[in-house]
N, CA, C and O of each residue as an XYZ file, in Angstrom:
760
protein
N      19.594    -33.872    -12.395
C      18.446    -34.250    -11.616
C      18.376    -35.780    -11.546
O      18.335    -36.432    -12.590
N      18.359    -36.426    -10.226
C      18.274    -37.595     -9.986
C      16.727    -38.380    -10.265
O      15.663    -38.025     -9.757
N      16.859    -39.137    -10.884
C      15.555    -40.037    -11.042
C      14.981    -41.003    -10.766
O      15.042    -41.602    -11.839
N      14.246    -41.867     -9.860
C      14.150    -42.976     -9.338
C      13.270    -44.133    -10.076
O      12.169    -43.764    -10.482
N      13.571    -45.256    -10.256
C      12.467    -46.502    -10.813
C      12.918    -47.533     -9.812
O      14.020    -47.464     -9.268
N      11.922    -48.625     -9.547
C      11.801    -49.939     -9.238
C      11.100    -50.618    -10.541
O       9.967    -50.441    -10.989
N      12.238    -51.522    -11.034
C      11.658    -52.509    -12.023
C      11.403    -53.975    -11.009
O      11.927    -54.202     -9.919
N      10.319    -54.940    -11.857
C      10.370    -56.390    -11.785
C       9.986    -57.264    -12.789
O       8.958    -57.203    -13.462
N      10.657    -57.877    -12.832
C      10.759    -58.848    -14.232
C      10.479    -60.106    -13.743
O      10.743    -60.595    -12.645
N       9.770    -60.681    -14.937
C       9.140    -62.339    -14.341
C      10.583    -62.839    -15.410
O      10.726    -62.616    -16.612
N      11.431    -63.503    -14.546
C      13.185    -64.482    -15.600
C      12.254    -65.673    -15.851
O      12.159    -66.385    -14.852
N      11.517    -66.102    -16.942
C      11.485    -66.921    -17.447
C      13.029    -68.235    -17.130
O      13.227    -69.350    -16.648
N      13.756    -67.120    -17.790
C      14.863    -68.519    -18.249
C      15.602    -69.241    -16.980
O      16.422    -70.159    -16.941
N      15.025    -68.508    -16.029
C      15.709    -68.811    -14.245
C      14.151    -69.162    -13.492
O      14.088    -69.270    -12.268
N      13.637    -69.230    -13.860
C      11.836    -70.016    -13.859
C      11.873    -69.278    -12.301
O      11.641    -69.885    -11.256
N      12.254    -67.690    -12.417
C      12.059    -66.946    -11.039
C      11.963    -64.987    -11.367
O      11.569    -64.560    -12.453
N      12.191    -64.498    -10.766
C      11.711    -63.237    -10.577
C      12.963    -62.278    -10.085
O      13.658    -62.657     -9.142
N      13.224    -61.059    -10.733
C      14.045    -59.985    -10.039
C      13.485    -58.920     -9.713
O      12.326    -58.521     -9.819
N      14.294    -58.543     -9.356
C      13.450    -56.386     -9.339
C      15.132    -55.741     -8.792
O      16.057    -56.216     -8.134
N      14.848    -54.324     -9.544
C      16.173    -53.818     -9.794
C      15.356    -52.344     -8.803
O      14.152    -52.094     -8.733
N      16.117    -51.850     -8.374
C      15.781    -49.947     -8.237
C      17.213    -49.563     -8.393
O      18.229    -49.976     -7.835
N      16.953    -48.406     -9.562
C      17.413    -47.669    -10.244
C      17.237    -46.345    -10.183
O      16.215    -45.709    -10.438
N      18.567    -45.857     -9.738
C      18.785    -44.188     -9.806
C      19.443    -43.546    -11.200
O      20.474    -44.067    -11.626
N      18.882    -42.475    -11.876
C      19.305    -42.644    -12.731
C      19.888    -40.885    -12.554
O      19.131    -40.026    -12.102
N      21.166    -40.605    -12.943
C      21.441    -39.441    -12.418
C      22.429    -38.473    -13.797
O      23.654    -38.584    -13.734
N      22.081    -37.959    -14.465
C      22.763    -37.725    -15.888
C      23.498    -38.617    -16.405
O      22.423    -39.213    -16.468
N      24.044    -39.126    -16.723
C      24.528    -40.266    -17.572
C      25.012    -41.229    -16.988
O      25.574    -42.147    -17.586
N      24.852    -41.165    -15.553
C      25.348    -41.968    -14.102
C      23.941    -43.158    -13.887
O      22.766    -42.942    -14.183
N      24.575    -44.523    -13.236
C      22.705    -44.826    -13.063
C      23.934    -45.618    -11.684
O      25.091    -46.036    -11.684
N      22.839    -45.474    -10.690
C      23.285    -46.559     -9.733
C      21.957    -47.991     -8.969
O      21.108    -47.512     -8.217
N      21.918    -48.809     -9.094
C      21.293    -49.869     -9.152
C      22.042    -50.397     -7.855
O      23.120    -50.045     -7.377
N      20.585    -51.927     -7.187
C      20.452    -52.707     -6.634
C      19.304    -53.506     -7.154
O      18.207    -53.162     -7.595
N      19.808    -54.551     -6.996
C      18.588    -55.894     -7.179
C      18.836    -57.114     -6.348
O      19.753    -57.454     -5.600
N      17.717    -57.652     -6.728
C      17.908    -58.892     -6.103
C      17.081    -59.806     -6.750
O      16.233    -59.049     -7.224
N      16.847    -60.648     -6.999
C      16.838    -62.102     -8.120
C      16.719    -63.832     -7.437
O      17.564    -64.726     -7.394
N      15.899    -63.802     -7.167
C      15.533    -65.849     -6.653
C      14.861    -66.335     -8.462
O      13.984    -65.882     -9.197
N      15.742    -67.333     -8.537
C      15.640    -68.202     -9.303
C      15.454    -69.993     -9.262
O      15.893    -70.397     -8.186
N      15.098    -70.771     -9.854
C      15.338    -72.264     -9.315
C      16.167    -73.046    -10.625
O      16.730    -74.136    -10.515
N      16.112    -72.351    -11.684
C      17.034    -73.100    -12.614
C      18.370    -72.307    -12.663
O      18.384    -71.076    -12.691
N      19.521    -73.092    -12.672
C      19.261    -74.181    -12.463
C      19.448    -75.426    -11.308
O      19.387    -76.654    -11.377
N      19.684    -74.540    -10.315
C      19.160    -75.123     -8.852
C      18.316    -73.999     -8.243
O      18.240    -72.917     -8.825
N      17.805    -74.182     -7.315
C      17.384    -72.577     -6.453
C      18.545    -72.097     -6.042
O      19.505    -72.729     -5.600
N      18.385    -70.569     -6.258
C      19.553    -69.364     -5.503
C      18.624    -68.311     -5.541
O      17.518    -68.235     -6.077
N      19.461    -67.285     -4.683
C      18.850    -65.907     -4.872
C      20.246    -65.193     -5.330
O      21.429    -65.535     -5.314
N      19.544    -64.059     -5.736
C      21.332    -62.995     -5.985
C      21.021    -61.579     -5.688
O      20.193    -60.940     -6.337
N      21.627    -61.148     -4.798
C      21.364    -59.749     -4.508
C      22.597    -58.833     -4.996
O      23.583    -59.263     -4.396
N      22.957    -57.796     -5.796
C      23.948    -56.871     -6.575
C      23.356    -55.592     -6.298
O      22.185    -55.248     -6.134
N      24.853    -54.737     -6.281
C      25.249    -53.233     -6.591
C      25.759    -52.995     -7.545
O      26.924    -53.358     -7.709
N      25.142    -52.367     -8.425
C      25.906    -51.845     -9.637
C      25.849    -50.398     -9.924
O      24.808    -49.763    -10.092
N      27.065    -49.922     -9.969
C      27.334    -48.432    -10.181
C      28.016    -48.184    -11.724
O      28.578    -49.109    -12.311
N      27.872    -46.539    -12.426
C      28.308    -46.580    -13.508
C      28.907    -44.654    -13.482
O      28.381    -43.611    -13.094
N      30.282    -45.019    -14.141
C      29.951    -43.753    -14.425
C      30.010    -43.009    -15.627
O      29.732    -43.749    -16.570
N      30.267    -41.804    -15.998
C      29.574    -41.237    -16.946
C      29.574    -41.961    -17.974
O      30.416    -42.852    -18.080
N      28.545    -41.717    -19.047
C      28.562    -42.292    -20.260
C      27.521    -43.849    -20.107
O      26.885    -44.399    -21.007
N      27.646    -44.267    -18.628
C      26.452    -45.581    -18.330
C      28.077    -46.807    -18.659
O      28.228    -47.835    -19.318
N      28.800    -46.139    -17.973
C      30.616    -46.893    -17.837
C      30.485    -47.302    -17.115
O      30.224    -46.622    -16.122
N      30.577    -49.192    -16.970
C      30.143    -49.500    -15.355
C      31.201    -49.140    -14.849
O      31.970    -48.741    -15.724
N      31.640    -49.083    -13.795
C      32.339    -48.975    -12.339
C      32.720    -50.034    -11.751
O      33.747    -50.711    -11.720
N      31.359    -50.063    -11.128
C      31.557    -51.713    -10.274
C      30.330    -52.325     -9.779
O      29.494    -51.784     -9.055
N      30.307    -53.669    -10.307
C      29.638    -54.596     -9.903
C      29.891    -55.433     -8.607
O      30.873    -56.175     -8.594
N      28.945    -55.353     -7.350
C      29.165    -56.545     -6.944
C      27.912    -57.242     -6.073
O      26.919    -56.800     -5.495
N      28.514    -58.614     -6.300
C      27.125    -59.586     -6.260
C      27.555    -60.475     -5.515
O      28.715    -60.882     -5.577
N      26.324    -61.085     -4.362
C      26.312    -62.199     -4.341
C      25.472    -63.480     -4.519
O      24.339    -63.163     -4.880
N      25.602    -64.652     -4.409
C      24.737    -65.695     -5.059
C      24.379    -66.660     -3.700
O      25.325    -66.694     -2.913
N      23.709    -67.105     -3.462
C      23.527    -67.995     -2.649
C      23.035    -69.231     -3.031
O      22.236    -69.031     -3.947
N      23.148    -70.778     -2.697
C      22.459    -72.012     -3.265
C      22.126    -72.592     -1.752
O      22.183    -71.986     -0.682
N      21.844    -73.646     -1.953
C      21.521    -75.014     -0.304
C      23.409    -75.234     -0.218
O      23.904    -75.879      0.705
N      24.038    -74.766     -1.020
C      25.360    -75.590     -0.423
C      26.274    -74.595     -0.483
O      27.209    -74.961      0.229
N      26.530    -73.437     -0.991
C      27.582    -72.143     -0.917
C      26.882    -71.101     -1.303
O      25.795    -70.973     -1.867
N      27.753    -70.313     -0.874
C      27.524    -68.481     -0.700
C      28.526    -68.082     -1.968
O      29.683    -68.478     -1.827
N      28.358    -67.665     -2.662
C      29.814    -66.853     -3.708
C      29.302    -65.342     -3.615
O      28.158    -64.927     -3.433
N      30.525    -64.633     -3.801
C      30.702    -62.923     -3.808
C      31.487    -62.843     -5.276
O      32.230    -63.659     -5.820
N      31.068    -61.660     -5.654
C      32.063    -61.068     -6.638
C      32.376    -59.841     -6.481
O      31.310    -59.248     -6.318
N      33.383    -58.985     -6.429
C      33.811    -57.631     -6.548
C      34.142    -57.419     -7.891
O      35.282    -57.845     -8.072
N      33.564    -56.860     -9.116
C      33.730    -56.698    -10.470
C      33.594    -55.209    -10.355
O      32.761    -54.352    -10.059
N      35.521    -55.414    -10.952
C      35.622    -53.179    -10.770
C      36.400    -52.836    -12.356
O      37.310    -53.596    -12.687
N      36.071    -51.857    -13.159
C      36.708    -51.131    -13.928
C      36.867    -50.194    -13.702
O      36.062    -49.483    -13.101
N      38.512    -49.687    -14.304
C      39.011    -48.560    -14.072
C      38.690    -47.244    -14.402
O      39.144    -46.259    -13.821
N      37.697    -47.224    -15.585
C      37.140    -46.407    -16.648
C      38.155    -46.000    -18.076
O      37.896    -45.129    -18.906
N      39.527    -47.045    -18.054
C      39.981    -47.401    -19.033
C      40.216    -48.264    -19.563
O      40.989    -48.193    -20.518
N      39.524    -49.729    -19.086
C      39.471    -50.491    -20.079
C      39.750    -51.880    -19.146
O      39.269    -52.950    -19.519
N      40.559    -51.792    -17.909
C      41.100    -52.486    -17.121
C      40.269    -52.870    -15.981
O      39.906    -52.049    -15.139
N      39.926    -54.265    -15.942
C      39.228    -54.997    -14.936
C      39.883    -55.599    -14.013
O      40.918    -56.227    -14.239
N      39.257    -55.453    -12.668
C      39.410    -56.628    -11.237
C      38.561    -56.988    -10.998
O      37.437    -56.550    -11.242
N      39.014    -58.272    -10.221
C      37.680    -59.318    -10.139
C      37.798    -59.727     -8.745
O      38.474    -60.707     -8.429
N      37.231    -59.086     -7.986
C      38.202    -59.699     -6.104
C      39.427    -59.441     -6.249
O      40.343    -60.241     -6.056
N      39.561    -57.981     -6.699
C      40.825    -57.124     -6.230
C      41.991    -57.529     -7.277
O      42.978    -56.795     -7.227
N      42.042    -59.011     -8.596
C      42.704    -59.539     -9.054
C      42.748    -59.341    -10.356
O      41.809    -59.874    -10.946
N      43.766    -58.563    -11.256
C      43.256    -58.093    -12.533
C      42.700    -59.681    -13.333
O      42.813    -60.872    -13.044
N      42.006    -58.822    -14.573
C      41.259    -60.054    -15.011
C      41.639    -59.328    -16.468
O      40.913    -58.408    -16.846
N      42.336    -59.581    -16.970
C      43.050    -58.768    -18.264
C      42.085    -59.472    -19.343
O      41.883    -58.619    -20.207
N      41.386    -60.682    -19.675
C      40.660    -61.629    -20.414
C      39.327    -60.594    -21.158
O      38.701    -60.861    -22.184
N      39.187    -59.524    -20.374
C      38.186    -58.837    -21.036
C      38.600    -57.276    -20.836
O      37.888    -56.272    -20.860
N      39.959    -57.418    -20.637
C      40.758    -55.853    -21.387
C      39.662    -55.280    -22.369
O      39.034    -55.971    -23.171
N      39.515    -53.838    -22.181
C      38.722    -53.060    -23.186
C      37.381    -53.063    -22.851
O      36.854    -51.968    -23.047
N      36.689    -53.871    -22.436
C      35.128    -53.413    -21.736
C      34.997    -52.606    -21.112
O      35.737    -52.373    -20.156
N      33.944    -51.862    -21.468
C      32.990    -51.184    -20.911
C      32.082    -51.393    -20.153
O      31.934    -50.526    -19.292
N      31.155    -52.522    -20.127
C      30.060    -52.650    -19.361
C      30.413    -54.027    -19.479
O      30.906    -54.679    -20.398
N      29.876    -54.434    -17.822
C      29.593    -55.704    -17.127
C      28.097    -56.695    -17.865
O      27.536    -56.201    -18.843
N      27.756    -57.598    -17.484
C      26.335    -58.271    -18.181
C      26.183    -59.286    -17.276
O      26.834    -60.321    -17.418
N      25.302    -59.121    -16.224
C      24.975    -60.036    -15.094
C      24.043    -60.627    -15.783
O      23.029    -60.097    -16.236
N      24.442    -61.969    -15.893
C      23.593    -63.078    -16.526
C      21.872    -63.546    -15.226
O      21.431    -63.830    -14.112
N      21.679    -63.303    -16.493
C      19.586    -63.249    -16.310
C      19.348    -62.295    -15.644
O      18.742    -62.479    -14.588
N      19.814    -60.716    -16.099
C      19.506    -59.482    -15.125
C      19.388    -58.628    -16.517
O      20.325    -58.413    -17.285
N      18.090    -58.203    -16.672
C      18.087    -57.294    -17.918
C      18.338    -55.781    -17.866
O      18.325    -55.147    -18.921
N      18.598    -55.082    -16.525
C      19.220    -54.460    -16.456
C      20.118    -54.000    -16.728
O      20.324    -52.790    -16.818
N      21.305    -55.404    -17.035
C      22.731    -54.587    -17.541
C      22.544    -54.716    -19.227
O      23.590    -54.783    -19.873
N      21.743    -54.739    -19.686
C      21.327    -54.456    -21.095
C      20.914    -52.817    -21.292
O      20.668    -52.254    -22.359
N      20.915    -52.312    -20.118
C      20.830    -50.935    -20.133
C      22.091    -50.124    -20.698
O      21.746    -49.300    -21.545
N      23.354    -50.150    -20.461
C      24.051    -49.240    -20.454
C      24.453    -49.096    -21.336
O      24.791    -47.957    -21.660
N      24.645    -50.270    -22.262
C      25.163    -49.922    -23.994
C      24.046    -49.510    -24.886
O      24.186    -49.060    -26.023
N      22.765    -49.735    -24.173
C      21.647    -49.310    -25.085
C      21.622    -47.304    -24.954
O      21.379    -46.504    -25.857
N      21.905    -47.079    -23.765
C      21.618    -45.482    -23.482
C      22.683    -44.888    -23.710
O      22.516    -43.669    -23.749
N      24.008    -45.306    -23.928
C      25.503    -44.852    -24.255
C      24.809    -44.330    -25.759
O      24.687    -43.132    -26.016
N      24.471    -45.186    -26.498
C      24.268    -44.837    -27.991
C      23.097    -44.935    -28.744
O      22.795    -45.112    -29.924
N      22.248    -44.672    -27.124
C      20.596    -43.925    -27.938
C      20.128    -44.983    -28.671
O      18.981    -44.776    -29.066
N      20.806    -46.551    -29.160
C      19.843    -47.463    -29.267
C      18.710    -47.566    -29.489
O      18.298    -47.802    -30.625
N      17.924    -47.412    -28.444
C      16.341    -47.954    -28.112
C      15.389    -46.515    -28.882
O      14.195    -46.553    -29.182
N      16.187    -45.505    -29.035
C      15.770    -44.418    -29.851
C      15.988    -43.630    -31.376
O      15.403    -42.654    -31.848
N      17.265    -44.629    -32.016
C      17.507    -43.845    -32.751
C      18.595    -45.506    -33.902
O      19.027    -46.585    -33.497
N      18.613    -44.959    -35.099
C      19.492    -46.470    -35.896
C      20.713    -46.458    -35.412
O      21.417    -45.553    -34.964
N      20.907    -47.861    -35.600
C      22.644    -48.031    -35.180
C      22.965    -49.288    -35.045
O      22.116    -50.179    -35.090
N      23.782    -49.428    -34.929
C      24.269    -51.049    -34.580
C      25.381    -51.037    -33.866
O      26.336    -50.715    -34.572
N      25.674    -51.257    -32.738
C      26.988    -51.464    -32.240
C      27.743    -52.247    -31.669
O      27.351    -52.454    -30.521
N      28.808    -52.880    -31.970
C      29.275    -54.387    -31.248
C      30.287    -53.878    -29.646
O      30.765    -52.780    -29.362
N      30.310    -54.991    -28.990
C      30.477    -54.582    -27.196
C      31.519    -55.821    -26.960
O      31.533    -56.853    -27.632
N      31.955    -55.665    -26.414
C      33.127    -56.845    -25.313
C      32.234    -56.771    -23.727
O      32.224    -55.730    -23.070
N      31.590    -57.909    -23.315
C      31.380    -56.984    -22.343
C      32.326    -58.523    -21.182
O      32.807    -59.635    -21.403
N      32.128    -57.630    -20.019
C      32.537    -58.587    -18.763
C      30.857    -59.457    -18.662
O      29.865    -58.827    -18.296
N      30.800    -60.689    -18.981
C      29.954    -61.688    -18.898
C      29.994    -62.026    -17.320
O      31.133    -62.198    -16.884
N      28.814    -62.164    -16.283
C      29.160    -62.774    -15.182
C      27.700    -63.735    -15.353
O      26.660    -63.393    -15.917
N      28.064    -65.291    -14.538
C      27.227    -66.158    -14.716
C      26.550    -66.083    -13.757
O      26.893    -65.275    -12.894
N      25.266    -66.947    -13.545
C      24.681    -66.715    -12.485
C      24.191    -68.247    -12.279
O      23.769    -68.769    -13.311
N      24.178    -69.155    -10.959
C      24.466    -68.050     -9.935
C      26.420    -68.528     -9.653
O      26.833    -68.114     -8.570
N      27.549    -69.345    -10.566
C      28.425    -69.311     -9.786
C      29.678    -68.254    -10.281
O      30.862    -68.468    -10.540
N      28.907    -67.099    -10.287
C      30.031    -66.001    -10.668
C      30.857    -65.829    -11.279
O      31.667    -64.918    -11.108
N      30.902    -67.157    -12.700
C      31.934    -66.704    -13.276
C      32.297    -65.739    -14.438
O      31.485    -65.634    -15.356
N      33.386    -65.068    -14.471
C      33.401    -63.688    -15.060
C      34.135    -64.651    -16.507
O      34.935    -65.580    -16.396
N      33.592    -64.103    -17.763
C      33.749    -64.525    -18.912
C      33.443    -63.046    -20.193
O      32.514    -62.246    -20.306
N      34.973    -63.285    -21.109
C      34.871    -62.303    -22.172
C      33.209    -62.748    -23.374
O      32.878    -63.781    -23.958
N      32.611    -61.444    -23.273
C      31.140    -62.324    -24.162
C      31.308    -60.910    -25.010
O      31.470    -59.831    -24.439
N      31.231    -61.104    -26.870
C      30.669    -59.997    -27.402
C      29.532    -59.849    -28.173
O      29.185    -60.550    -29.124
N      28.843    -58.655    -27.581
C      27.718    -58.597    -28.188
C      27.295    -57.594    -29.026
O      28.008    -56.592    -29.063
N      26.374    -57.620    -29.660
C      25.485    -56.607    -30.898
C      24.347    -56.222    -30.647
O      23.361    -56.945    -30.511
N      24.396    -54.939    -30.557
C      23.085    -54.664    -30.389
C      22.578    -53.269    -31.592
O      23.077    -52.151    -31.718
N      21.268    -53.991    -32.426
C      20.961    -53.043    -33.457
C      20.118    -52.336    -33.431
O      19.119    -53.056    -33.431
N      19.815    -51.326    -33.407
C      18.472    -50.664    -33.567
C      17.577    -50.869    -34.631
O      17.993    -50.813    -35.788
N      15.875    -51.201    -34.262
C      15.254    -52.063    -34.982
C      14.018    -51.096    -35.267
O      13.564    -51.072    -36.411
N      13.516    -50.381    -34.374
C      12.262    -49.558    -34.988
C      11.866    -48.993    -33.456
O      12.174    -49.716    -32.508
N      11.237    -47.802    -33.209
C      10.800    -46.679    -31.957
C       9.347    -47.602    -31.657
O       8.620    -48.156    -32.481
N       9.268    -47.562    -30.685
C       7.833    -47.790    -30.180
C       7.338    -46.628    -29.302
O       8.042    -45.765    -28.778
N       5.879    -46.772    -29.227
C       5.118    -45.884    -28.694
C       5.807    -45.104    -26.920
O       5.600    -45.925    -26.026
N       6.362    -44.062    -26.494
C       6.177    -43.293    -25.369
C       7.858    -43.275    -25.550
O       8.590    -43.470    -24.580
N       8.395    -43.010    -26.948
C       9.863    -42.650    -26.622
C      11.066    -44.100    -26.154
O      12.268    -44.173    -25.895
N       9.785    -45.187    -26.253
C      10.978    -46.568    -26.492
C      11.654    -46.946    -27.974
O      11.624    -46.304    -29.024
N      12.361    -48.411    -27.617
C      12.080    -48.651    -28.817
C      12.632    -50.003    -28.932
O      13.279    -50.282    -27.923
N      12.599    -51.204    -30.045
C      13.025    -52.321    -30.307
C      14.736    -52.856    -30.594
O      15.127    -52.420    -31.677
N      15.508    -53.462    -30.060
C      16.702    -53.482    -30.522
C      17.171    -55.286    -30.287
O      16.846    -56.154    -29.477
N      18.009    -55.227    -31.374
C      17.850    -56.627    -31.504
C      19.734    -57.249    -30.683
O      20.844    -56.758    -30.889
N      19.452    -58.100    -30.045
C      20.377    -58.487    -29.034
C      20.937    -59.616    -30.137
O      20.348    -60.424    -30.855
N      22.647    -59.228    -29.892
C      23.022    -61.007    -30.651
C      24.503    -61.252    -29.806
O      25.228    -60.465    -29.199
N      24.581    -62.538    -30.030
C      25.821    -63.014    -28.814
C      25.954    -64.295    -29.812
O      24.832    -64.706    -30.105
N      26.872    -64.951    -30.342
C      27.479    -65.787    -31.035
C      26.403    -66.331    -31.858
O      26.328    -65.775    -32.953
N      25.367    -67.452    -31.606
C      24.671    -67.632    -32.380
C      23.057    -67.147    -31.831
O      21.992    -67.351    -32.413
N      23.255    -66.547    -30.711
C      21.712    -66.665    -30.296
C      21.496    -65.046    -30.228
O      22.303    -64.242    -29.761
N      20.162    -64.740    -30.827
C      19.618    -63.357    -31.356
C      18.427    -63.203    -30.630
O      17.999    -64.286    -30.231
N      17.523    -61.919    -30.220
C      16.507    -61.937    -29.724
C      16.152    -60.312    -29.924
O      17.092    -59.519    -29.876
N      14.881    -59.851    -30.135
C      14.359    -58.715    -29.941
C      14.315    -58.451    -28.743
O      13.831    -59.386    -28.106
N      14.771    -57.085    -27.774
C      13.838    -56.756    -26.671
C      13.065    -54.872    -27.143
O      13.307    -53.914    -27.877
N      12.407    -55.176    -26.457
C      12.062    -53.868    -26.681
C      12.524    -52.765    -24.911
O      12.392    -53.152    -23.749
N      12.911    -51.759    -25.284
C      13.418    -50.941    -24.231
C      11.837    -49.649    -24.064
O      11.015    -49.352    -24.930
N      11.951    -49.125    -22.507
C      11.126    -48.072    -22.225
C      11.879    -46.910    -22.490
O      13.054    -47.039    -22.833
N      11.341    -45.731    -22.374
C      11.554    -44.064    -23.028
C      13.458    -44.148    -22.092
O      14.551    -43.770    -22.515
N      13.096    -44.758    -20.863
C      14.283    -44.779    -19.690
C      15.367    -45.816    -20.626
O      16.587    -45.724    -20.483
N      14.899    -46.539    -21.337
C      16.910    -47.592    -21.620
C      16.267    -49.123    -20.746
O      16.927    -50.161    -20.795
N      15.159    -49.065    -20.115
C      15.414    -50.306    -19.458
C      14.271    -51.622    -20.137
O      13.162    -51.343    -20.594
N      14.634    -52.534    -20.094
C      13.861    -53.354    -20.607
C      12.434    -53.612    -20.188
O      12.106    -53.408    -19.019
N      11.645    -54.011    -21.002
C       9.869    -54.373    -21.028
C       9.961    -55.416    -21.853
O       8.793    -55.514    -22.230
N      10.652    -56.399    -22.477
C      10.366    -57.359    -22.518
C      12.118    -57.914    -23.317
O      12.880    -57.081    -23.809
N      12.352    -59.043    -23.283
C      13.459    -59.917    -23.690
C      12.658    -61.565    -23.741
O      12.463    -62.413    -22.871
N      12.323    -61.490    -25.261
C      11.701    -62.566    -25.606
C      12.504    -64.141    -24.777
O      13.730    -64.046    -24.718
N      12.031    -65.203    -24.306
C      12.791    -66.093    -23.853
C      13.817    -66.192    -22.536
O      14.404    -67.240    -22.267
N      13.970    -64.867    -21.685
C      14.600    -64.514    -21.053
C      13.508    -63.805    -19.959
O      13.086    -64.478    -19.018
N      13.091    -62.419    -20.150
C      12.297    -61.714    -18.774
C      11.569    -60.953    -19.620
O      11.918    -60.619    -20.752
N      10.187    -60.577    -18.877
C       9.125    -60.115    -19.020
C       8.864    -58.867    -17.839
O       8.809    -59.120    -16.636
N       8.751    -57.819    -18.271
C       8.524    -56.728    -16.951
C       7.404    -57.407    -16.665
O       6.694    -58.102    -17.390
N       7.267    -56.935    -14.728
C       5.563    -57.351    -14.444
C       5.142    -55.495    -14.658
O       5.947    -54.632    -15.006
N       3.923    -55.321    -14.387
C       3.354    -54.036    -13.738
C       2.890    -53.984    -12.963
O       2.106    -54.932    -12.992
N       2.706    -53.201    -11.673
C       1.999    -53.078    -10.514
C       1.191    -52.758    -11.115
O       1.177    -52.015    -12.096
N      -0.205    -53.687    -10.204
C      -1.267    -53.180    -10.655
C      -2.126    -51.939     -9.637
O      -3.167    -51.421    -10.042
């Protein structure tokens, strides 16, 4: 059974705003967003991101816009381990699983719901495909993510770490973020 959300997040750290809609379809999720930011120039970024089973990305692709260029990315895995990047293998992050569109808390989703994370103890370390924002560049980043304690309606707290920098977010009953201290804040329709 297919499931639908529209998230929006106030990006603090991009002193701008996204919103994602999200299909979420047994262990499949397929996403679009789009993202205006001004740090650290103004851009907007509009992405497709598909996954398959297990919350395995597929393929990412994005583009960025500034006052002076347009960039695209085509970010594809094979579902064994093997990345292209605009059709061009990118062997540098051999073995990933999931993509991490920088200042999009969305792709903090898929390693959290692969292993129940946001619901249950654990700790698990990730390779993921790092993409920057806004000039697309694709970079090996690994991260940790621990399970920290359940919160109220079937969420729960998990603590994010990437070389030296650590942060709590807390996830909804769904895997998707409601808050990433220093980074994005869900809004709510009121």
């Amino acid at each position: 059974m297919t499931t639908s959300r529209a998230v929006t997040w106030d990006v603090m750290a991009s002193h701008g705003y996204g919103t994602a809609w999200v299909a979420f379809d047994g262990e499949t999720l397929r996403a679009r967003g789009r993202a205006v930011g001004t740090d650290p120039e103004p851009y907007w970024v509009s992405y497709e991101l598909e996954t398959r089973d297990g919350y395995v990305t597929r393929r990412l692709r994005v583009t960025t816009e500034t006052s002076e260029v347009t960039r695209t990315l085509d970010l594809r895995h094979d579902g064994r381990g093997e990345w292209t990047a605009d059709g061009q293998p990118f062997p540098e992050v051999h073995g990933a699983l999931d993509c991490d569109l920088g200042l999009c808390p969305l792709t903090n989703t898929m390693p959290v719901l692969r292993y129940g994370l946001h619901r249950a103890a654990g700790e698990r370390e990730f390779l993921m495909a790092w993409v920057s924002v806004p000039d697309l560049a694709v970079r090996p980043s690994v991260q940790t993510y621990t399970h920290l304690a359940a919160t109220g309606g079937g969420g729960g707290r998990v603590r994010f770490a990437s070389g030296d920098f650590r942060s709590d977010l807390d996830f909804d009953a769904d895997g998707l973020v409601v808050d990433y201290p220093e980074l994005a804040s869900r809004l709510t329709p009121r």
